[in-house]
C-alpha positions in Angstrom: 13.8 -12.0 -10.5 16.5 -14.6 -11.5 15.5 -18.3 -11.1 18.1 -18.6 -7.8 16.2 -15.7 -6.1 13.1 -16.9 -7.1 13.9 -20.5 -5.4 15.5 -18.6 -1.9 12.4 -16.3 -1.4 10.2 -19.8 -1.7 12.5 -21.2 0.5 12.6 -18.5 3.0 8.6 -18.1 3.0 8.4 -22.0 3.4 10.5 -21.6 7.0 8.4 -19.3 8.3 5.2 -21.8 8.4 7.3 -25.0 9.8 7.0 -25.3 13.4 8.7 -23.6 16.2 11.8 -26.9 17.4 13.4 -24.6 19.1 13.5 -20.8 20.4 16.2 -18.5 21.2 17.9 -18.0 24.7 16.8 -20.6 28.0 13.9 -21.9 25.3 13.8 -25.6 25.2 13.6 -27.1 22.1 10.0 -27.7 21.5 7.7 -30.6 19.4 4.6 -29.7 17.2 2.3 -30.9 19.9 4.5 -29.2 22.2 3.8 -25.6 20.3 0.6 -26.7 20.0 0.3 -27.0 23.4 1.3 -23.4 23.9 -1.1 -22.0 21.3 -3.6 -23.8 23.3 -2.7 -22.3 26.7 -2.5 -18.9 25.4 -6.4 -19.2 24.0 -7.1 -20.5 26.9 -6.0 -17.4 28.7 -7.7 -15.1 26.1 -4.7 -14.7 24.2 -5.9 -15.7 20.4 -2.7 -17.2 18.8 -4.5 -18.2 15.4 -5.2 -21.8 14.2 -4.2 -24.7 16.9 -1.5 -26.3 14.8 1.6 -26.9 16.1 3.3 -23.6 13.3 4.7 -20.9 14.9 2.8 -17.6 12.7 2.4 -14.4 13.2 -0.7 -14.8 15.5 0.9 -17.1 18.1 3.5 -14.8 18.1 1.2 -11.9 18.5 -0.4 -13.5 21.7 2.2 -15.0 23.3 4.2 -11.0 23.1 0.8 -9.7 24.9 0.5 -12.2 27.2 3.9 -11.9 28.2 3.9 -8.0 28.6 0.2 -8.1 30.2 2.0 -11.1 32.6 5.5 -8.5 33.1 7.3 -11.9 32.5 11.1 -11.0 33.2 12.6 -10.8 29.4 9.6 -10.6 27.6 10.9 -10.5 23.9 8.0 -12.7 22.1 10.3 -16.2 22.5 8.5 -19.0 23.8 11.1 -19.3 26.3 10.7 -21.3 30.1 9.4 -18.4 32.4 6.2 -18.4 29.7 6.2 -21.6 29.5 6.2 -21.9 33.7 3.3 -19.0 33.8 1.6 -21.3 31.3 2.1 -24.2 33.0 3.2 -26.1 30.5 6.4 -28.7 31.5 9.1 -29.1 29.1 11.4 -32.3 29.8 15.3 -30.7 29.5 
């Protein structure tokens, strides 16, 4: 692996751990203690999205998927988007 590859796949990997500022479609754009506010809805709920940080991983996206297809949330896609957010009761300010 050449030394330019080497420094985009670290690169890459690193964006996957920052946290969720914004989503795709009608998501607002979110804070850390925003997400982290989702990740602790969706354990409250008995969806386990991982470790309460504020990072978007692979668990919060996990949960938040199932809770929107156990929920039949119009769209459901796995985007923390404002119907989920609504069913979670979370307010967003726009």
């Amino acid at each position: 692996m050449s030394k330019t590859s080497f420094v985009f796949a670290v690169l890459l990997g690193m964006g996957a751990s920052l946290p969720v500022l914004a989503q795709q479609g009608n998501a607002p754009k979110l804070s850390q203690a925003q997400v982290t506010q989702v990740q602790q809805a969706l354990k409250t709920q008995g969806y386990d999205p991982g470790t309460l940080d504020g990072t978007w991983g692979a668990g919060s996206q996990t949960a938040l998927t199932s809770y929107q297809a156990n929920r039949a949330l119009p769209d459901s896609h796995g985007q923390i988007d404002q119907n989920s957010l609504n069913a979670l009761g979370i307010k967003v300010a726009e």
